[in-house]
GUTIKOL-380820 format. One record per residue: x, y, z of N, C-alpha, C in turn. Coordinates in steps of 0.02 Angstrom, whole numbers, plus 50000, padded with zeros to 5 digits. Example, Ala and Ser with C-alpha at 12.3 -4.5 7.8 and 13.67 -1.06 7.14 Angstrom:
<sites>
506604971650390506154977550390506604983550390 506424988850354506844994750357506455000250394 
</sites>
This chain:
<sites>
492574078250944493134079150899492874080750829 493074083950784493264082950718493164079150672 492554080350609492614075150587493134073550536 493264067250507493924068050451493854073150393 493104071350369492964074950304493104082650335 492984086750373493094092250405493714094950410 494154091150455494954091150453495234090850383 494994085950329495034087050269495094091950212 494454095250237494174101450199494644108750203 494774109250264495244111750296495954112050242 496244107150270496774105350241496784107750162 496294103150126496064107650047496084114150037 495934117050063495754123850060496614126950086 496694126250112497584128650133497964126750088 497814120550059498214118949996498134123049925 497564121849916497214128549870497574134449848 497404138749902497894143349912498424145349917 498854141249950499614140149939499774139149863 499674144649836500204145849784500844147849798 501014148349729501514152349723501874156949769 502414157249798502494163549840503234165949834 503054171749848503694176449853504434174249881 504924174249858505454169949935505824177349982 505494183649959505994188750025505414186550077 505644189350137505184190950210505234198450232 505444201650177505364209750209505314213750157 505144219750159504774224850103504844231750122 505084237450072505044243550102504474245750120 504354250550192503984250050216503424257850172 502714256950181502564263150147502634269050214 503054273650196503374276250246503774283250203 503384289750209503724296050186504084301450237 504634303650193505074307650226504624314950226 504714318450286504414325450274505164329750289 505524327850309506144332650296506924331550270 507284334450253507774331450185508234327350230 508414327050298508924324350340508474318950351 507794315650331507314309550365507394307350420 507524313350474507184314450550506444315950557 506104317550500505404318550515505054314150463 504664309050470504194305350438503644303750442 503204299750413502604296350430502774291450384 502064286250448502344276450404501484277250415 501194271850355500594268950373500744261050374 500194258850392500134251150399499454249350415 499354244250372498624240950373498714233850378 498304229850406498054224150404497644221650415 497614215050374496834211150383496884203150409 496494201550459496584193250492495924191150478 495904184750421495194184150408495244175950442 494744174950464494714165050492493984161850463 494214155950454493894152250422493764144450472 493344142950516493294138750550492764133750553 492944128650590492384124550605492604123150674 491954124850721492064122850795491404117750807 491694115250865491224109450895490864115150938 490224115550954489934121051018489794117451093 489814122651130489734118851206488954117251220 488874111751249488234109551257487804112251256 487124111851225486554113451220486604122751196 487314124351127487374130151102486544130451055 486304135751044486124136451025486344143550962 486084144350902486414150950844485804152950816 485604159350828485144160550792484344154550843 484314156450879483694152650910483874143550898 484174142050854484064133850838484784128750887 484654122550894485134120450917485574118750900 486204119050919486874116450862487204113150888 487604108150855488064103450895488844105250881 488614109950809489374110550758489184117450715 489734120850697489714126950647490174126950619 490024129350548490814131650502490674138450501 491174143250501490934151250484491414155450474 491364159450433491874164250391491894170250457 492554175150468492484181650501492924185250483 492984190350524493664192850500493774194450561 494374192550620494794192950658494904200550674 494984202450643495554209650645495574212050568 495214219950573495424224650518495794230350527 496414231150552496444241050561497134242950507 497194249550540497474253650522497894258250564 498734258450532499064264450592499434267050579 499444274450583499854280950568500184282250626 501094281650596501534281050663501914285750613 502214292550646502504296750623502864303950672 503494304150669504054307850690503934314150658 503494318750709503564325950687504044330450723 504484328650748504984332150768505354325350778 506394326650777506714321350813506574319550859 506344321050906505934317550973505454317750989 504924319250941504204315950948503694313250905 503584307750927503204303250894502394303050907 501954302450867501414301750860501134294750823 500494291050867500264284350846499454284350849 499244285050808498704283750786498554276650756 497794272950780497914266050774497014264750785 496624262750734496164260050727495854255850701 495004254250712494884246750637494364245250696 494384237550689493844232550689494014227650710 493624222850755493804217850767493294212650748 493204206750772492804201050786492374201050751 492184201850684491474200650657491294195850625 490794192450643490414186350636489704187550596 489554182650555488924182750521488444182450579 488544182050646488194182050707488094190650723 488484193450720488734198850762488384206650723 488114203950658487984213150629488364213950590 487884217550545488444221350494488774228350504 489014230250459489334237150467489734236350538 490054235750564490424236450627490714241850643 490764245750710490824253150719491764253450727 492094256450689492634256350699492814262450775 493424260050790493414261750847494424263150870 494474266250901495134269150917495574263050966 496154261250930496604255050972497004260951013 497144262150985498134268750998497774275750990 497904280451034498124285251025498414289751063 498904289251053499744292351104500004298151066 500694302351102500904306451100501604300951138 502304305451100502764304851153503574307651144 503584310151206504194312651203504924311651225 505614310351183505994307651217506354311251247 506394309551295506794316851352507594315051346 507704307051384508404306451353508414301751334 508754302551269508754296151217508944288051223 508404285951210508574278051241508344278751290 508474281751341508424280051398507954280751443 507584285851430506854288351454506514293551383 505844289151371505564294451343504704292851396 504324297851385503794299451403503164301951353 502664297551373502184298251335501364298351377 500744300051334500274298951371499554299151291 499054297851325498424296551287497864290751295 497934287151258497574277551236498114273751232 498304272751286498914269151268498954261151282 499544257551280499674247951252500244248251301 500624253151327501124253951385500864248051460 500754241251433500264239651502500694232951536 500594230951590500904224851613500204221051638 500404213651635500994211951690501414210651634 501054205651579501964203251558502054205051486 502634202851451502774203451377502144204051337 501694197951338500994196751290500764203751313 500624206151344500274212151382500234216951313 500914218451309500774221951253500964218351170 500664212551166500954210351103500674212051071 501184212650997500944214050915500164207750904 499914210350858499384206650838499564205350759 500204208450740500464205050656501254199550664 501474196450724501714192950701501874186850765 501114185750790500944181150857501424174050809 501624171650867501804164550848501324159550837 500824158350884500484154250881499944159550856 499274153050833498624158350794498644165150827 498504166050878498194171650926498274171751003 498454178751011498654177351084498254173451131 498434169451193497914168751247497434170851278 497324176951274496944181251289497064183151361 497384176451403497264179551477497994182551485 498254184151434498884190051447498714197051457 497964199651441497624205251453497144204051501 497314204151569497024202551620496384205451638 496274212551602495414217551605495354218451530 495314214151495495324214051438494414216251427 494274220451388493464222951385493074224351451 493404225451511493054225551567493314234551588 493924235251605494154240751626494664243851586 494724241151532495024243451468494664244051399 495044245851355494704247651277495114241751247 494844237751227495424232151172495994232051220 496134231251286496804232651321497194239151326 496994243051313497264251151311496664255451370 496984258451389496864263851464497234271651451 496924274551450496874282451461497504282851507 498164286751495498644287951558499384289751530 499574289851554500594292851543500864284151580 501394285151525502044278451532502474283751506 503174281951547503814283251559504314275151526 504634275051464504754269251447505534271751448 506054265851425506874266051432507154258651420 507714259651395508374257051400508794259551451 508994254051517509624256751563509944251051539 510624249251508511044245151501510764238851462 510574232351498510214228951458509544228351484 509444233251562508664230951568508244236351511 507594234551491507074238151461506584239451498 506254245451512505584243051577505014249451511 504524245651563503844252651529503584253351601 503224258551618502864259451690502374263851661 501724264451679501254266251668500754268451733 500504275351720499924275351790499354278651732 498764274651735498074273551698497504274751721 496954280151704496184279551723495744274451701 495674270351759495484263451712494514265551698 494434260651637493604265751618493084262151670 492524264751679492094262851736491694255351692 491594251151755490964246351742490574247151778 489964241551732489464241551774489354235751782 489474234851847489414226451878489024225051948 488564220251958488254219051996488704216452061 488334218752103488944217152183488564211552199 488894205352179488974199152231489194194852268 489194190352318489764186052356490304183252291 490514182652246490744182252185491154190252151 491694187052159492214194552161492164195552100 491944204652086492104205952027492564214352005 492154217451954492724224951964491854228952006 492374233652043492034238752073491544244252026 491044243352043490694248351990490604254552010 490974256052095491184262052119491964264852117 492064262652095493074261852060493194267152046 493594271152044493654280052015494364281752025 494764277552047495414279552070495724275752010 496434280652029497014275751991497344269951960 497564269551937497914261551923498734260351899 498994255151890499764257151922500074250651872 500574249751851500864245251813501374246351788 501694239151757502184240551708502514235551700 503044233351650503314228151656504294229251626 504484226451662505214226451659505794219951619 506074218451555506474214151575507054213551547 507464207251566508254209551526508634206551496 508784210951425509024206551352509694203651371 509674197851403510184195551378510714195651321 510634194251263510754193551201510714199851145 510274199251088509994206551058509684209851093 509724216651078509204220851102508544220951047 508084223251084507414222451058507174230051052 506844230650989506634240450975505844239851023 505964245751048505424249651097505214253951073 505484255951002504884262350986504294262150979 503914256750990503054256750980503244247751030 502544248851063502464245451127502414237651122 502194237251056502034229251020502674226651024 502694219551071503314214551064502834209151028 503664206950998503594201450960503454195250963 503224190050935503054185050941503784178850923 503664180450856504424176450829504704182350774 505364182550806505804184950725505914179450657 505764175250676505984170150632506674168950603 507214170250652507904171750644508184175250636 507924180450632508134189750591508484191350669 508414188350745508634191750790508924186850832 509194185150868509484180350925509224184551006 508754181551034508284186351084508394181651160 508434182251206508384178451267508334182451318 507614184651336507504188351403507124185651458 507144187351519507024187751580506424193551587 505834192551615505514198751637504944198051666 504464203251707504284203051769503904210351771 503244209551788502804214051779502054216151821 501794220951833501064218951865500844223151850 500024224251881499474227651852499044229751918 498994234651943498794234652020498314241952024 497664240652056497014246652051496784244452110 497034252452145496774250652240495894248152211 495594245352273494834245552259494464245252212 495014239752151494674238352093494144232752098 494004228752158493584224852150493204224852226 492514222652195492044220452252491684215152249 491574212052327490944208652332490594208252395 490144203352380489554203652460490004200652503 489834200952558489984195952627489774194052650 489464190352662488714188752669488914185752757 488334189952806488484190152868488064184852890 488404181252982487734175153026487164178053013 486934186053007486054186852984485954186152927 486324182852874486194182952814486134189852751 486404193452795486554200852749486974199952722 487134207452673487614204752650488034213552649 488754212252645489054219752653489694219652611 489524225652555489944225552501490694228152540 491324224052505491734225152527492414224652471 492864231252469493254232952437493924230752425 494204229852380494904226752381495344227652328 495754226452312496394230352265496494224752216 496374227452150496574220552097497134220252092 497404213852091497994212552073498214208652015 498574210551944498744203651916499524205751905 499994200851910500574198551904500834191751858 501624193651855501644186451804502614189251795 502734183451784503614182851770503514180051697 503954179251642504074175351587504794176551578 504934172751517505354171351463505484170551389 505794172751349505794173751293506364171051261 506214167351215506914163851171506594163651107 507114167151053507134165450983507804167350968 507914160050942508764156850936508924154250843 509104158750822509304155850761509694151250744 509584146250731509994139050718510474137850639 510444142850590510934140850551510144137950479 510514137850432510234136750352509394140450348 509504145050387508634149750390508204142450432 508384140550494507894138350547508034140250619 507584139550642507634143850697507094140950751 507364143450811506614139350866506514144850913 505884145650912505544153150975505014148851017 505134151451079504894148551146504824154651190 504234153351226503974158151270503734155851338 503654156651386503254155851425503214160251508 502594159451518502494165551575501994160251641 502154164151695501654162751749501154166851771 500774168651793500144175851802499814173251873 499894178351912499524175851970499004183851979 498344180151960497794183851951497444184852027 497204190352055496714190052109496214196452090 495644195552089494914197152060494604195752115 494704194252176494164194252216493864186152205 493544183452285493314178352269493034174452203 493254168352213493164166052128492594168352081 493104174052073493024178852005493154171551934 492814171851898492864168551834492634171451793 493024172551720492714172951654492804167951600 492174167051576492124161251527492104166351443 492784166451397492834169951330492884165851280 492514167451245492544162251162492634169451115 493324166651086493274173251008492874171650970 492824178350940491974178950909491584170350901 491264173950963490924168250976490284170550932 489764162450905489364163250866488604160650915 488784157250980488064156451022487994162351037 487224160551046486814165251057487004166251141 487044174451142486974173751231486374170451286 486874166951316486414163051380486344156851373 486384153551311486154149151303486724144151302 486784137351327487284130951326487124127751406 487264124251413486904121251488487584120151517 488294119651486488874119851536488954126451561 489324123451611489564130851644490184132951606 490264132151535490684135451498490114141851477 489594140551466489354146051419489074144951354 488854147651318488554146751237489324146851200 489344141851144489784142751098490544140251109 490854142951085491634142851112491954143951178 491524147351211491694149951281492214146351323 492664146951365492934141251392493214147251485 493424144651518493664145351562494284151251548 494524157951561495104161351537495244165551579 494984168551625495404171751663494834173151716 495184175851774494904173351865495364172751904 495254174151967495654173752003495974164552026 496584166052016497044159652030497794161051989 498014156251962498754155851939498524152651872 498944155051810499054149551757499704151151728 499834145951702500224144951669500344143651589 500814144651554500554147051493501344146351444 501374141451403501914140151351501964139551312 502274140951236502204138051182503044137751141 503014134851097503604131851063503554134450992 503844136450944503864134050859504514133050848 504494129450783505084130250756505264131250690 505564135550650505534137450583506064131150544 505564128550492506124121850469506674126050413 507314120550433507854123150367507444122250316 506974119750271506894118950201506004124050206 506174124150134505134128150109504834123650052 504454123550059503994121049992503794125149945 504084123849893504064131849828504504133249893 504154142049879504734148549915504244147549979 503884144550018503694145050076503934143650144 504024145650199504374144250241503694140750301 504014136650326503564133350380503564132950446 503124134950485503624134450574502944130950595 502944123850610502584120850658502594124950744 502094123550787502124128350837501554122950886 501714124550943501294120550985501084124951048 500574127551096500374131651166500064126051185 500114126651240499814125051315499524128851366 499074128351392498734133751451498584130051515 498754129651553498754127251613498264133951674 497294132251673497174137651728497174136151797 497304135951837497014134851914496694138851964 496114138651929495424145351948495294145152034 495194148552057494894147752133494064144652134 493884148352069493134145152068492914138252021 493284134452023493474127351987493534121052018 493204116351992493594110652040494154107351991 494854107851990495284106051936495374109851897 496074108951852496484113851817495834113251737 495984119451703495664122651648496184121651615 496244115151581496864115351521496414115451442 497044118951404496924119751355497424119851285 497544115751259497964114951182498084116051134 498314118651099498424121951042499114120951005 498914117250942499414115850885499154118250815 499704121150789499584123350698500494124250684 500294125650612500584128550560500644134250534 501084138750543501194144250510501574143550407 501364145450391501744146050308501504152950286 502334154850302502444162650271502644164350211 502374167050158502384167850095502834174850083 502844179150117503294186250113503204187550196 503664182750243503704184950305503054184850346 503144191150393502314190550445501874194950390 502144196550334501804202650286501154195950244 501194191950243500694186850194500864181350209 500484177450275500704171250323499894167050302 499824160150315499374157350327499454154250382 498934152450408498974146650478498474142850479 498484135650509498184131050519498264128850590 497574130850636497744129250679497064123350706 497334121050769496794116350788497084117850894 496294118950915496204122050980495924115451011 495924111051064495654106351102495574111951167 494854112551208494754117351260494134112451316 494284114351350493934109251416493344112651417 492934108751431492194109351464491854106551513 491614111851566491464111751620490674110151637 490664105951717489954104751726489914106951793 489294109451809489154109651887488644104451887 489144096751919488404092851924488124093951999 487484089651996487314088652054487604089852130 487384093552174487654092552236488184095952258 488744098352186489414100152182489464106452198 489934109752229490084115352247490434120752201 490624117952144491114120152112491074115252035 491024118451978491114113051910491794112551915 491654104951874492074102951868492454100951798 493014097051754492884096051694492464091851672 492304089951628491764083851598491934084351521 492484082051487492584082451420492914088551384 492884088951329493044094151280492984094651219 493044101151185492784102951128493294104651056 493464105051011493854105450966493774111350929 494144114750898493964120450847494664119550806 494504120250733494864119450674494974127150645 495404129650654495414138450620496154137050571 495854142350501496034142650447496164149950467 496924153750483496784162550437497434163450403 496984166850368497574171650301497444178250335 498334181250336498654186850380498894190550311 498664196050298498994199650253499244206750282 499904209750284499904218050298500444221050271 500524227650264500874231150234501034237450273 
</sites>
């Protein structure tokens, strides 16, 4: 755990900063007309997610060659940039780049690199438009394609992007989506060239590094209540009352002969053998405005992952161990148990209070992760509580969050690790965008 002076420091430092703040939550956007009827425009938008943490590391981490038990360290989360602009009434163009994860571990200069880049056309309005390129058009569920400027909790789960850096770019795939409004359902459908890996074939299911075919997806669901804008693929996290939202929806992600492994035969051979990835998942969405500016947003989804025999990946964001090194079967650093074939489950809560301090508004927020890996002995839970305080909306937010994440052992004899304790991480970020 945490020490006090640590949790402390923390705290100081959020206080610090919390000045003064603005009391609107919205701003004209920088956004020019190119024709006198403003059917044709361009918008830019930038942002920056910087974190400020102290994590506990998984056993025997090592940083930089030496051994560590604990780290504090500055990064920056997320830097980009995106040009979204209507050059004709029915077509839109999204350009979308930057930076991610950099750590005083990781290098300097970081190679910026392409999130978005689409084309699209609306054939009939509302109701079907069509597009293709680098596209975020992805399922199984809502998170699939979520915004990264106005997450409820710190940061998404990560296992809502089920080939997240494996057979995708940042979660984006090369391909055409067909998106719509029919009445109150919303759907996106997508067919994608997913990018090649290179992965070693073992009794241990992973992606095919002979893979070359297709891939198939999309996700569907239905607004109860408000409707929700589809012109750019990013769903929301919380409106913070600006919307009354309650949907239903249901999605998957499916690549014949996306995965392989050995089989290992009575002569002890072994014979690679092919199989179709599957990930799936149902959720729900509620943000309910309650009256004097408070409000409560709730989410939660199910994902039933198959990767081929217990497939496991162990992810720590910008993680600062050194690769290879930690003696759990978590991994060096932050690493923890996140996605593999099995089921999880996955919830979180906030709630925006009637009152602010100064002009600040506050939404306490709580996630849960529930994994149940095939290659595990016992569920991979994981916790997460903070503070959001929005100073001008999701445009200049702080958060305080605190992560409790399980750590795994393969002892002796065992067929499978199991849990054996857990680790803590304290994250500080300031969200600024425009």
């Amino acid at each position: 755990m945490p020490s006090v002076r640590s949790i402390a420091a923390a705290l100081a430092l959020a206080a610090t900063l919390a000045g003064p703040a603005a009391a609107e939550t919205s701003y004209q956007p920088v956004k020019f007309d190119l024709s006198e009827d403003g059917k044709q425009w361009v918008r830019f938008i930038t942002w920056h997610q910087l974190w400020a943490r102290y994590t506990e590391l998984n056993p025997d981490t090592t940083i930089r060659g030496e051994e560590t038990d604990d780290h504090f360290d500055i990064g920056m989360r997320r830097s980009r940039f995106l040009v979204l602009g209507k050059i004709a009434p029915r077509l839109t163009i999204v350009t979308h780049f930057g930076f991610d994860n950099q750590t005083f571990a990781g290098g300097k200069k970081p190679q910026l690199f392409m999130h978005d880049a689409w084309v699209e056309y609306e054939a009939v309005p509302e109701v079907l438009a069509l597009g293709g390129g680098l596209i975020y058009h992805m399922g199984p569920s809502r998170m699939s394609a979520a915004s990264t400027l106005n997450f409820l909790a710190l940061d998404a789960p990560i296992h809502n992007w089920p080939t997240i850096e494996r057979t995708d770019q940042f979660a984006r795939q090369y391909g055409f989506y067909a998106k719509g409004k029919v009445g109150g359902l919303d759907y996106r459908l997508a067919v994608v060239d997913p990018f090649a890996v290179d992965a070693e074939v073992t009794p241990r299911g992973d992606y095919n590094p002979a893979a070359s075919g297709l891939a198939f997806g999309g996700y569907l669901k239905y607004e109860f209540w408000d409707a929700e804008s589809n012109l750019l693929p990013y769903t929301t996290g919380t409106y913070l009352g600006k919307k009354r939202v309650f949907n239903i929806g249901a999605g998957a992600h499916f690549q014949p002969d996306g995965i392989s492994h050995l089989e290992i035969g009575d002569d002890g051979e072994g014979e690679k053998v092919d199989a179709d990835l599957l990930a799936a998942a149902v959720d729900v969405f509620l943000d309910l405005p309650l009256g004097d500016d408070q409000a409560l947003t709730a989410y939660a989804a199910f994902y039933l992952y198959d990767f081929g025999p217990d497939n496991l990946r162990n992810i720590g964001i910008m993680n600062i161990g050194d690769s290879g090194s930690g003696s759990s079967a978590n991994g060096a650093g932050n690493a923890y148990p996140t996605l593999g074939t099995g089921t999880l489950l996955y919830a979180q809560a906030g709630y925006l209070l009637p009152f602010t301090i100064g002009r600040t508004q506050l939404q306490p927020y709580a996630a849960f992760t529930m994994g149940q890996f095939e290659a595990l002995d016992g569920a991979a839970n994981t916790i997460d509580v903070g503070l959001n305080a929005y100073l001008f909306g999701h445009s200049a937010k702080w958060t305080l969050h605190y992560r409790l994440r399980p750590i795994f052992q393969l002892e002796d004899g065992a067929e499978k690790p199991s849990a054996d304790g857990s680790a803590s991480e304290v994250i500080f970020q300031t969200q600024f965008f425009l």
